[in-house]
Structure formats: C-alpha cells, structure tokens
N, C-alpha and C positions, 0 to 999 in steps of 0.2 A: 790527360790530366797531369802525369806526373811526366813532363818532356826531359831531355835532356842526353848526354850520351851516355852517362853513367850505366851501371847495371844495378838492381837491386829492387828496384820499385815495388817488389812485391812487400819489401820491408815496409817501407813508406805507408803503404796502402795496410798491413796488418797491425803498425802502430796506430793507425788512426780508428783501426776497427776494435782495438783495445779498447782504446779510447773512447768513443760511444759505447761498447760496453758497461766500461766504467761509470758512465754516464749516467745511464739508466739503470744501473746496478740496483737491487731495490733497499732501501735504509728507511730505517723507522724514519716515521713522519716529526717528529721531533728535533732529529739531524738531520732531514735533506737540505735544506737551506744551506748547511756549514760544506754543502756539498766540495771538492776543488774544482777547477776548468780543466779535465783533463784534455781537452781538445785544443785550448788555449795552450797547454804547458806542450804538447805532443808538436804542436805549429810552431810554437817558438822555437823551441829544437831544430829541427828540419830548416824551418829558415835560417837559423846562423848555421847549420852545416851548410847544409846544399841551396844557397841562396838563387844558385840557378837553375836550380830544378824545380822547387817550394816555394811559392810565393804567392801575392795578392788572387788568384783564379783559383788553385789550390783554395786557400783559405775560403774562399765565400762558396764553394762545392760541398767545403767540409761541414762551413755553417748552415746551408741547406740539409744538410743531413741530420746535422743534430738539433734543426728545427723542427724536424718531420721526427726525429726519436723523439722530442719531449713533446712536441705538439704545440709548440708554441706560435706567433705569428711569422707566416712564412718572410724570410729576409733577416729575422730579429741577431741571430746569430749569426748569420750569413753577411751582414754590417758592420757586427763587434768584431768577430775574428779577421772580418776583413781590414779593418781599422789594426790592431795587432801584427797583422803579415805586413802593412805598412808601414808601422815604425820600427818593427824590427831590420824588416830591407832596410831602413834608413839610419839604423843606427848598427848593424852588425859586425861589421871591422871593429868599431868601436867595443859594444859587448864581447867579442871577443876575449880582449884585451883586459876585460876588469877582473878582474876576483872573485871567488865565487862569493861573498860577501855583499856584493857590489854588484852581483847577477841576481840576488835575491831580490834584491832592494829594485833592480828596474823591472821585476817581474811581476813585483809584488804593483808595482804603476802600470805597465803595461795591461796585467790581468784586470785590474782595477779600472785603468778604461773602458776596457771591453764591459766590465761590471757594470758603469756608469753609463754607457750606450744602451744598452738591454734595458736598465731601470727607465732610460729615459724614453724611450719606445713604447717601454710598456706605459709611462703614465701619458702618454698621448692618447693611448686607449682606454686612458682611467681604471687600471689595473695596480697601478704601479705602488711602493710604499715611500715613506718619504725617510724613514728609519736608516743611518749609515750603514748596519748590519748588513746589507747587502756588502759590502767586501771584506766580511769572514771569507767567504769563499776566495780572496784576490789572496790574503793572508796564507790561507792555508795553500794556495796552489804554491804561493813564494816560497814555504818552508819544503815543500815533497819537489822543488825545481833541483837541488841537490843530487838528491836518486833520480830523476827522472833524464837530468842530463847524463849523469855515471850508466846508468843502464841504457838506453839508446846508443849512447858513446860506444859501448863496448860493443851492441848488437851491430853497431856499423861498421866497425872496424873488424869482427870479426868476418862479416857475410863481402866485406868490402865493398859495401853500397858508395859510390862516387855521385 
C-alpha cells in the first residue's frame, strides 16, 4: 500500500489510523455535520510530502475504510478522496510554493470537492440534501490545515520518514 524506498511507513499508516479515529470520534448529534475531513486533511499532507509514495491507490484504500467506519455506501469516499489524491498529485510543486494563506484557500476547494462528490453520490440514492452547509466541514478542515501540516511536518522530520 505504502511503496516506496523511503522508511517510515509506519508513520503514514498511524496518521491515517488517527484519522479514522477522529472520524468517528463520537460528537453530539448537533455538531457532527460541522465534522472536518480528517482523512482528506491527513492525504493531502502525505501527498505534497511523499508524492511518490502517497498517492491515487493510497487514497481510494483509505476511502474504503472510512466507508466501512461510517457505514456509508461502499466507494463513496473511496471516489472523493480519490479525486483529492488527484489534484493534489497535479498540483503539488505548485502547492508547495504558495503560502500558508494560499494553502488554506486550495484546501478549503480541494476538501470541498471531495464534499461535493459524496453529496452528489448520495443524492443519486436520494439521500442527499440540497442545503450548501454541506462545506462547513471543507471550512473547518481548511482552517485545522495550519496545525495539521505543522504537526505531521515535524512527526516526519523527526522519525525521517522519506
């Protein structure tokens, strides 16, 4: 799953297990909606680090899982996140390069696709709502991209995951 020459993979593999945690963390029924994508925010990362390691097969593995934690329909996330590992691979030199300013702002689009994919899935099953609200959560993922990159940063640099 996680190829490459580098060493560290176990990292990889226990930020993402965070990450479904987080996921299914339990929160009053009132806030889960505003939930973030922390699987979404965990995949972004890993793809502008280790774009050779992280990528599109990663991401639709990771979305299978966190199909099967929330229970939702098998692929649903396994789509979004995979669409995500794609524009990220395609835009990552690029991201890079921007600002942390300017990394909110494509995360807060990126996350927000993957939002818009999942809604559009669901209403094919006539589940779906038609309400924008569905990207609080791209919102809230764009503003916790900050710490999420500062902290993976440093856990990689430290363990010197390549």
């Amino acid at each position: 799953m996680l190829t490459g020459t580098g060493r560290g993979g176990w990292l990889i593999a226990l930020s993402f297990l965070v990450a479904f945690f987080l996921t299914v963390f339990p929160l009053p029924m009132e806030v889960r909606w505003t939930r973030p994508d922390w699987s979404a925010l965990v995949l972004i990362y890993w793809v502008l680090a280790l774009p050779q390691r992280v990528g599109i097969v990663v991401a639709f593995v990771v979305g299978l899982c966190v199909d099967l934690l929330e229970g939702t329909m098998l692929g649903q996330h396994a789509l979004a996140l995979s669409v995500v590992a794609y524009l990220t691979l395609v835009l990552y030199q690029r991201l890079r390069q921007f600002n942390m300013l300017q990394q909110v702002f494509i995360v807060f689009v990126m996350v927000g696709v993957s939002q818009l994919t999942s809604q559009w899935l669901q209403s094919l099953l006539g589940v779906g709502s038609i309400s924008p609200l569905f990207l609080v959560p791209a919102m809230l993922s764009a503003l916790l991209w900050p710490a999420t990159l500062l902290l993976l940063r440093r856990l990689r640099r430290s363990y010197g995951v390549q």
